[in-house]
RODO-2510 file (C-alpha; in nm, 4 decimals, decimal comma):
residues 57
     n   res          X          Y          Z
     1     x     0,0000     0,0000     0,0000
     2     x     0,1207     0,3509    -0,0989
     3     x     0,1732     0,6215     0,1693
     4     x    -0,0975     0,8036    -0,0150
     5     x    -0,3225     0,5277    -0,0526
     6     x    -0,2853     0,4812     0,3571
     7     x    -0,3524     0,8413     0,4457
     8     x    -0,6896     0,8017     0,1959
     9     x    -0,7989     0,5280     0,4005
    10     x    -0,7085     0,6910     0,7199
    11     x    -0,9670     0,9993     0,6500
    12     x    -1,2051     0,7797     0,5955
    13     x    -1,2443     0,6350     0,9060
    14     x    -1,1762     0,9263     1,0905
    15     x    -1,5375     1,0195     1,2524
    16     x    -1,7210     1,3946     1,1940
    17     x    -1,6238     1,4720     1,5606
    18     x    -1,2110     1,3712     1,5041
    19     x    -1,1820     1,5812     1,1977
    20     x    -1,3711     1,8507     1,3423
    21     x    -1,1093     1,8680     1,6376
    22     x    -0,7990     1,8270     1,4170
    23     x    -0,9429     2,1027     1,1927
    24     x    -0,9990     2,3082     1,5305
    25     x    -0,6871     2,2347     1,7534
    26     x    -0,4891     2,4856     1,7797
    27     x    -0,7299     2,7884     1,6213
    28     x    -0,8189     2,9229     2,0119
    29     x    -0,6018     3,1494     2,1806
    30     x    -0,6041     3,1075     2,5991
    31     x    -0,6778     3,5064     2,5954
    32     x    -1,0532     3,3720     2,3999
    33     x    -1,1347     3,1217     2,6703
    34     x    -0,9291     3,1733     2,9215
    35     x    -1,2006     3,0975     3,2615
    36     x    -1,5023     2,9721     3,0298
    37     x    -1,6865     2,7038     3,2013
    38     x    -1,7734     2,3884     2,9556
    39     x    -2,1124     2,5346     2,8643
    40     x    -2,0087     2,9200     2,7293
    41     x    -1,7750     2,7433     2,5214
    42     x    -2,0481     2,5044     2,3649
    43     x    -2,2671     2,8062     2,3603
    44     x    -2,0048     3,0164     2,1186
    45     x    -1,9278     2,6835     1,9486
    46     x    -2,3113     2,6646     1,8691
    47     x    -2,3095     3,0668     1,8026
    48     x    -2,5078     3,1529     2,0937
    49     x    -2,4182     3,4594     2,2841
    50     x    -2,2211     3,2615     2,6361
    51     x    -2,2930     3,6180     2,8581
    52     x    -2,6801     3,6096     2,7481
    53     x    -2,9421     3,5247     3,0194
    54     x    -2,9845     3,1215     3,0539
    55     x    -3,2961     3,0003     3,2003
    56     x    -3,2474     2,7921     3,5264
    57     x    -3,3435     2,4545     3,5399
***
């Protein structure tokens, strides 16, 4: 198998979620998200305003 013909196959089992992070890593600077809690940065992920009023469950 080629080195080309490896990488090919490699992409294709890499899942929506893995090449969404490899495409992402390293595109955020601390100074962004420095002290966000798990859910602002899902909310600006999803491209919700974090600071905005959430209801409470």
């Amino acid at each position: 198998m080629t080195e080309e013909a490896g990488a090919s196959k490699a992409n294709a089992a890499e899942t929506p979620g893995r090449r969404l992070v490899r495409h992402m890593s390293g595109r955020g600077s601390a100074r962004e998200t420095e002290g966000m809690t798990t859910d602002e940065l899902m909310d600006t992920l999803r491209g919700r305003d974090p600071d905005a009023d959430r209801p409470v469950d």
